[in-house]
N, C-alpha and C positions, 0 to 999 in steps of 0.2 A: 565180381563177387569176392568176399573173401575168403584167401587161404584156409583150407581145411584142416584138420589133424584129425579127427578122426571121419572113419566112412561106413556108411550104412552097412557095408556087408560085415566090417570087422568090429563094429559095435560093441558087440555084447563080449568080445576078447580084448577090448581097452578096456573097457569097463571093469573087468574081473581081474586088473593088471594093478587098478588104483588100490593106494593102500589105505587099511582097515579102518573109518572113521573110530574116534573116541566111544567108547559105551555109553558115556555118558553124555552123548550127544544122538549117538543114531538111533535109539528110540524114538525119537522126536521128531525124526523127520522122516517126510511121505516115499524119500527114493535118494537114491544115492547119486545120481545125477543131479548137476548144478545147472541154472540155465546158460554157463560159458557151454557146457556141452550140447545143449539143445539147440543153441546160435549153430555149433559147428557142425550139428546135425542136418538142419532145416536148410544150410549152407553146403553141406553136398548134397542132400536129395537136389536141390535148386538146379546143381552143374548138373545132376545126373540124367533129368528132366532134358535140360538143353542139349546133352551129350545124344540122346535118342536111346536110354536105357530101358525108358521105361515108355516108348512109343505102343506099346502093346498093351497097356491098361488105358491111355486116352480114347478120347471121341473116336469110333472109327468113321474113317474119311474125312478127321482132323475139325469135322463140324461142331461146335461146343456150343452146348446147351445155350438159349438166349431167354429163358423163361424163369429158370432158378437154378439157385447156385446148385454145382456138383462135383464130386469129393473120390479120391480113389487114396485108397491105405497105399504106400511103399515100402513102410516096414511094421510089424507089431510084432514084439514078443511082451514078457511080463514086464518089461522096463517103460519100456519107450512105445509111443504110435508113430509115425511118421504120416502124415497126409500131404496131397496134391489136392486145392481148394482152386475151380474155376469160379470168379464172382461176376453178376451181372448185375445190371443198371437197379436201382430203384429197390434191392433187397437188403436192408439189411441183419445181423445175428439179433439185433433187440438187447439192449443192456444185461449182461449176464455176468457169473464169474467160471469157473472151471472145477468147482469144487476142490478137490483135496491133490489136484494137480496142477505141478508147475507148465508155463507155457511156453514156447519162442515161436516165430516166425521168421521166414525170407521171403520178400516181395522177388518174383519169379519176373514179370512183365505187367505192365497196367502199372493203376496205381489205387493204393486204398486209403480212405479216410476210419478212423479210428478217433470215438470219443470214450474217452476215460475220467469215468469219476475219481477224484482227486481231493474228496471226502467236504469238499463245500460245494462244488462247481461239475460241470461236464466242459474236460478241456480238448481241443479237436489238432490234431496233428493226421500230415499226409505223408504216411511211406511210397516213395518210388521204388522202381526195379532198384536193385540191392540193395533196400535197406532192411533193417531186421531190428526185431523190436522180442523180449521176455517178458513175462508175463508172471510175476510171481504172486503166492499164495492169496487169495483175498481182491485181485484186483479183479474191478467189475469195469467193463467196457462194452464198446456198442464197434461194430465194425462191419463196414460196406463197401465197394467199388468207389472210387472217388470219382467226382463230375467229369468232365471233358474240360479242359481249359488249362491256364496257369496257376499253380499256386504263388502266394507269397512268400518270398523268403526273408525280406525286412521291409521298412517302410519304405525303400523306394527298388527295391529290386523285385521282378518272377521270374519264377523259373518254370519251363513246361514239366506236365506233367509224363509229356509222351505219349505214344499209342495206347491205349486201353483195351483193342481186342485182341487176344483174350487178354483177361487180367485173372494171373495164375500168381498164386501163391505158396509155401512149404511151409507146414507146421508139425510141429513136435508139442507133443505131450506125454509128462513121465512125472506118478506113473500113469496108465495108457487110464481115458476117460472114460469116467462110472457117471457121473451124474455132473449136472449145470442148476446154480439158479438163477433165476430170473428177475429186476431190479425195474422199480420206475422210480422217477425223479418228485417228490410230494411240492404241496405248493409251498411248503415249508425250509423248503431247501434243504430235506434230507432226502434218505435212499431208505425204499422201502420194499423187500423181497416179495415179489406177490406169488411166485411156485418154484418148485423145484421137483426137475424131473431125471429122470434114472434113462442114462445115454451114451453111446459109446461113438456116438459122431460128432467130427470136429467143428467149430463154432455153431452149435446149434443143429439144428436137425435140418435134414439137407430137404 
């Protein structure tokens, strides 16, 4: 994974170290965190995860849900959320965006398929363990357990995906998630919101 600088515990004392944005800029925007922080966020809970930090909010007896996905917070204050996301086969969040919240992720183990509207198309990319992927303002995407097999990595290479059980992921959102909405694809080849709902669970409701 990679190197961190900052870490869940001391979070909110980096944070309050970075100096004063412009006035005439930070009214405008939703938190004073960037998603480089949210990367480095999502990227220590991940170790902290593998470290045995936080063995005491998992499954007990290490059994993880096979029926629907499930989510444990690691950190929340007024800034930042911090979630542990287990995904399982055949579920996925349904095209949405985050509302007025920036996003990151780190792929923990497993591997995830993520389709992202990219404002003509639905484009489909696989994160494996350590990759990590931001999420900013406006982007609507669909995100699920990827299949069992190889992905492609060019026209003549694959690469595995790896083991899939569990397939744990770290996400951060800041600031911490009020509401998601919700997007289908018309036959027109636009994006059309069809609700939005007032939520504080991470990709959709568990």
């Amino acid at each position: 994974m990679r190197s961190s600088v900052l870490s869940l515990s001391s979070a909110r004392d980096a944070f309050s170290a970075t100096p004063p944005l412009d006035r005439a800029v930070a009214p405008a925007l939703p938190t004073r965190l960037r998603p480089a922080d949210l990367l480095r966020l999502t990227d220590e809970g991940a170790e902290d995860v593998l470290s045995g930090r936080y063995d005491h909010l998992l499954p007990t007896e290490g059994v993880w849900p096979s029926d629907e996905r499930w989510a444990t917070r690691l950190l929340a204050d007024d800034e930042v959320d911090v979630w542990l996301i287990s995904w399982t086969p055949g579920k996925s969040t349904e095209l949405h965006d985050h509302a007025g919240s920036l996003g990151a992720l780190t792929v923990l183990s497993g591997a995830l398929s993520e389709y992202r509207w990219n404002g003509t198309e639905l484009r489909r990319r696989t994160l494996t363990a350590g990759d990590q992927a931001s999420f900013p303002i406006g982007w609507v995407h669909d995100v699920m357990r990827a299949p069992a097999g190889p992905r492609p990595v060019t026209d003549n290479t694959v690469e595995s995906v790896g083991p899939l059980d569990p397939t744990l992921s770290v996400h951060a959102y800041s600031p911490p998630l009020t509401a998601m909405s919700y997007y289908e694809v018309t036959g027109h080849g636009t994006l059309r919101r069809t609700r939005t709902v007032l939520t504080d669970q991470p990709e959709g409701d568990m």
